[in-house]
N, C-alpha and C positions, 0 to 999 in steps of 0.2 A: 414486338408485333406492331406492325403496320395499320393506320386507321384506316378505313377504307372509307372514301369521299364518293359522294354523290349529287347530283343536281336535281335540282326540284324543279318541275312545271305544274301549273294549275291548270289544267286543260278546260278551266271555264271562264279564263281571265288572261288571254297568251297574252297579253299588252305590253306584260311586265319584262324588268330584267332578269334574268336568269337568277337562280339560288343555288350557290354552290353548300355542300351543307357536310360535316362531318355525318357518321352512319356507327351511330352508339347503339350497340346492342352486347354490349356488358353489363354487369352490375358497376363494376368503380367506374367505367365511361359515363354510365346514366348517371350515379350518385357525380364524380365531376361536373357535368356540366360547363355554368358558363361561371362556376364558384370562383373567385378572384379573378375575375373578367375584368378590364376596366375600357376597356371599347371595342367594339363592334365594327366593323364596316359593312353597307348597304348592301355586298354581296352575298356576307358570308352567315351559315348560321350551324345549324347541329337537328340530329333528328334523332329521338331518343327512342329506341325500338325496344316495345317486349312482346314477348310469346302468343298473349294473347289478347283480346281484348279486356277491359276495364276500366273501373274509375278511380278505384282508393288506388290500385300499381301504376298508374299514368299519372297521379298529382305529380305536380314539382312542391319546391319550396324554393323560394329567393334569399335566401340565408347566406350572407357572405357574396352576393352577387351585387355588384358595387354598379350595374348600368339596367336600366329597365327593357325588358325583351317584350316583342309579341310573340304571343303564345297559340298555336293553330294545332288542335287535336283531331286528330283522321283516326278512323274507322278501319279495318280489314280490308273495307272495298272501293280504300282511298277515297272516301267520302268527309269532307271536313264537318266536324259534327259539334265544334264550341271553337271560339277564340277569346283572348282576352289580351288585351297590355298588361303583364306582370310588372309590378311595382319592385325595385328595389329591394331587401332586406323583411321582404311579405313574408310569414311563416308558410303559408299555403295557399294552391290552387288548385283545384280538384275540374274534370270537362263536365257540363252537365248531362253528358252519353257515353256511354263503355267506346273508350278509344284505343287503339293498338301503337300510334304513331304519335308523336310530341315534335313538334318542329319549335324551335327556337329562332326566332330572327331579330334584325333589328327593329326596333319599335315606328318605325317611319313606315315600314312594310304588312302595319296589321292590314289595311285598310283595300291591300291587293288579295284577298281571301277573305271569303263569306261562307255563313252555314251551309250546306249543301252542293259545294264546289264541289271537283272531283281534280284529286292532284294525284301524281304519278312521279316518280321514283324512279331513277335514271342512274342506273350504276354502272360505271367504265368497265 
């Protein structure tokens, strides 16, 4: 089966370059992630989808994940609703708002997404 890739825009901050992003909406996609990652580039990232909103089913953990990510949680209504720089080999990060969407990028990129942005989701 075929990933199916998507591009990110933040319709509150278009300044930025473009985010091309894997579209995980499995269980072993999500549980994968960026787990024996060992670099990133400024393009690329992953967006970890589930059914519904939350907080405990949207943590990650950085276990085995060998490069630091920014970490941007959205809402149903594409609303970014917490970010963080995850650390390296962290046990956990939980958003502090029920999120539906986990975007992973590189950690150079937290700083183009704020609380309350609204991003949107662009599938070929």
């Amino acid at each position: 089966m075929t990933q199916k890739t998507i591009n990110i825009r933040n319709l509150s901050n278009l300044n930025n370059r473009p985010i091309r992003a894997k579209w995980c909406d499995t269980f072993f996609s999500r549980l994968r992630g960026y787990t024996f990652h060992k670099e990133l580039t400024l393009e690329e990232g992953l967006v970890l989808v589930e059914n519904r909103e939350s907080r405990m089913d949207m943590s990650i953990h950085m276990m085995f994940v060998w490069i630091d990510l920014a970490v941007i949680w959205v809402n149903a209504k594409g609303e970014v609703v917490d970010t963080v720089l995850a650390q390296s080999w962290r046990p956990f990060y939980a958003p502090a708002k029920p999120a539906q969407y986990t975007i992973e990028i590189h950690p150079s990129r937290l700083s183009e997404f704020a609380i309350g942005d609204s991003v949107e989701f662009l599938h070929d």
